[in-house]
C-alpha positions in Angstrom: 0.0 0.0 0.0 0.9 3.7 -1.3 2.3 6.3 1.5 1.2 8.8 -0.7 -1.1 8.9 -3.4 -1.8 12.4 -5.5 -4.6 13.6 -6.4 -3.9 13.5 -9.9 -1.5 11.3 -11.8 1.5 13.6 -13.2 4.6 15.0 -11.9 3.3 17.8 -10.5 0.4 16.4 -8.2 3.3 14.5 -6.5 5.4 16.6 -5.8 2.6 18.5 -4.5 1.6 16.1 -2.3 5.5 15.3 -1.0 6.4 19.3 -0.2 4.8 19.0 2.8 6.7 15.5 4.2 9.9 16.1 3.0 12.2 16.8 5.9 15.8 18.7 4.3 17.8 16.1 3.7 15.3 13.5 2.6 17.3 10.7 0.6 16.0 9.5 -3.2 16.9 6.8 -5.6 14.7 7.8 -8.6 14.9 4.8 -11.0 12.7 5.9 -14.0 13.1 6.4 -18.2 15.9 7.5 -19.7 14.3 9.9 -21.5 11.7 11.0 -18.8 11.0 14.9 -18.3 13.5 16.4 -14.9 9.8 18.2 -13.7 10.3 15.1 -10.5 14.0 15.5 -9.8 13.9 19.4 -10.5 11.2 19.6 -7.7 12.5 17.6 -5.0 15.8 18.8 -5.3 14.1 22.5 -4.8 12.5 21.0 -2.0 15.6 20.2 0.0 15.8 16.5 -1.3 19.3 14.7 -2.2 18.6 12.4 -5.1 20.1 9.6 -7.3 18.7 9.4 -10.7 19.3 6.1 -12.2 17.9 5.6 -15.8 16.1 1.9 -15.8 14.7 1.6 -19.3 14.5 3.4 -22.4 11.5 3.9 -24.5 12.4 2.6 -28.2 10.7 2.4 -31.5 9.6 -0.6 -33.4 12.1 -1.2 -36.1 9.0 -0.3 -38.6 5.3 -1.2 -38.8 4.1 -4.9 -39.2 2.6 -5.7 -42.5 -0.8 -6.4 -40.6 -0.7 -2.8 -38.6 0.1 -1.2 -42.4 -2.3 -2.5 -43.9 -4.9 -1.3 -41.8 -4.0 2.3 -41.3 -3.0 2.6 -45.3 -6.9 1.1 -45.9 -7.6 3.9 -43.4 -9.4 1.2 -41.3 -8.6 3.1 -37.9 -11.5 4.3 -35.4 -9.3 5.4 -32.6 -5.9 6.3 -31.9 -4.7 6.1 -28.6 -1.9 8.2 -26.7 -0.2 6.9 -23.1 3.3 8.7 -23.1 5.0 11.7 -25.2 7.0 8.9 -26.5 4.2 6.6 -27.9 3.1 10.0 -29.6 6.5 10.7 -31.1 7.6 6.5 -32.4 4.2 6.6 -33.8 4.9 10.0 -36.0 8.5 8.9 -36.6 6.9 5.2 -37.7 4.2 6.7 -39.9 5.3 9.9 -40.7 3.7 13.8 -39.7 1.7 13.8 -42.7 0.3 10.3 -41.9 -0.2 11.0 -38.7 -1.8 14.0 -39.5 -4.1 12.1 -41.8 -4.8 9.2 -39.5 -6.0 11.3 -36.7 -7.9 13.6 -38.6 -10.1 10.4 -40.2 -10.0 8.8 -36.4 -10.6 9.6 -32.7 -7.5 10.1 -31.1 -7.2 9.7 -27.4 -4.6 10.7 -24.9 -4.3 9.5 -21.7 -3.5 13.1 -20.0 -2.3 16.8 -20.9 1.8 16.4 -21.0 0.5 13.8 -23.7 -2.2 16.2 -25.3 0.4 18.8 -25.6 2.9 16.5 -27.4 -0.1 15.6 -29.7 -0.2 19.4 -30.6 3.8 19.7 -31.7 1.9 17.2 -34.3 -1.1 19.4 -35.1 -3.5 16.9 -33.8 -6.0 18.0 -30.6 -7.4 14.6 -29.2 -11.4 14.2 -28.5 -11.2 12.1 -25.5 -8.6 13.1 -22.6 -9.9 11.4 -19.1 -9.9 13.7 -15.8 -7.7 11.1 -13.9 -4.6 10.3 -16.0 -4.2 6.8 -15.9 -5.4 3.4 -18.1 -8.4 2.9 -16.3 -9.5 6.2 -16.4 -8.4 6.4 -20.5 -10.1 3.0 -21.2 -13.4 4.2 -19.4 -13.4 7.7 -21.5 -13.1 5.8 -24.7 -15.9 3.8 -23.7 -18.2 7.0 -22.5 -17.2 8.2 -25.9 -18.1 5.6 -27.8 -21.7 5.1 -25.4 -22.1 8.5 -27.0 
């Protein structure tokens, strides 16, 4: 069970939710992406902490699209597109292209699991019709499906 839970699910609600516990001094080990954004160190360092970041994965692209996935989204056969990460918006555009990406969404529904996402999505041009209020999968899969219900 969770110490501490935020109220929502980003960066930001956590460290809003740790300012208030964190004694000067308070020790880290921050295992996490590679390529994840420094708002979580950035903020507990501000807030007296003494961290370690130690990079645990990196988020890579498929080395191309499988013949099945290609064949559906050049038949444009696509209802929704769905966002959990920056980087699953960004390997898709570098996979498909900005002006096939552009396309697809524009013919689909495109989803995105939270705002950090959304705002990737608009380097792309694309604004997503379904964004839930709690940024997680549940909360993402139950919006597509009020959507749909629609």
């Amino acid at each position: 069970m969770a110490d501490v839970v935020p109220d929502t699910f980003q960066v930001e609600g956590l460290l809003e939710v740790l300012a208030p516990r964190l004694l000067g001094g308070t020790r880290f080990l921050l295992a996490r992406a590679a390529q994840a954004r420094d708002v979580l160190p950035q903020g507990l360092i501000e807030l007296g902490a003494k961290l370690d970041v130690v990079p645990v994965y990196r988020a890579l692209p498929p080395q191309g699209v499988p013949p099945e996935a290609a064949a559906v989204l050049d038949a444009g056969q696509v209802d929704i597109l769905t966002f959990t990460s920056s980087s699953t918006v960004h390997n898709f555009a570098g996979l498909v292209g900005k002006d096939a990406f552009q396309t697809l969404a524009a013919r689909a529904t495109v989803a995105s699991i939270g705002p950090i996402t959304t705002a990737t999505l608009s380097e792309y041009g694309i604004t997503p019709q379904i964004e839930p209020a709690a940024f997680t999968i549940p909360a993402l899969a139950a919006a597509i499906i009020e959507y749909f219900e629609k």
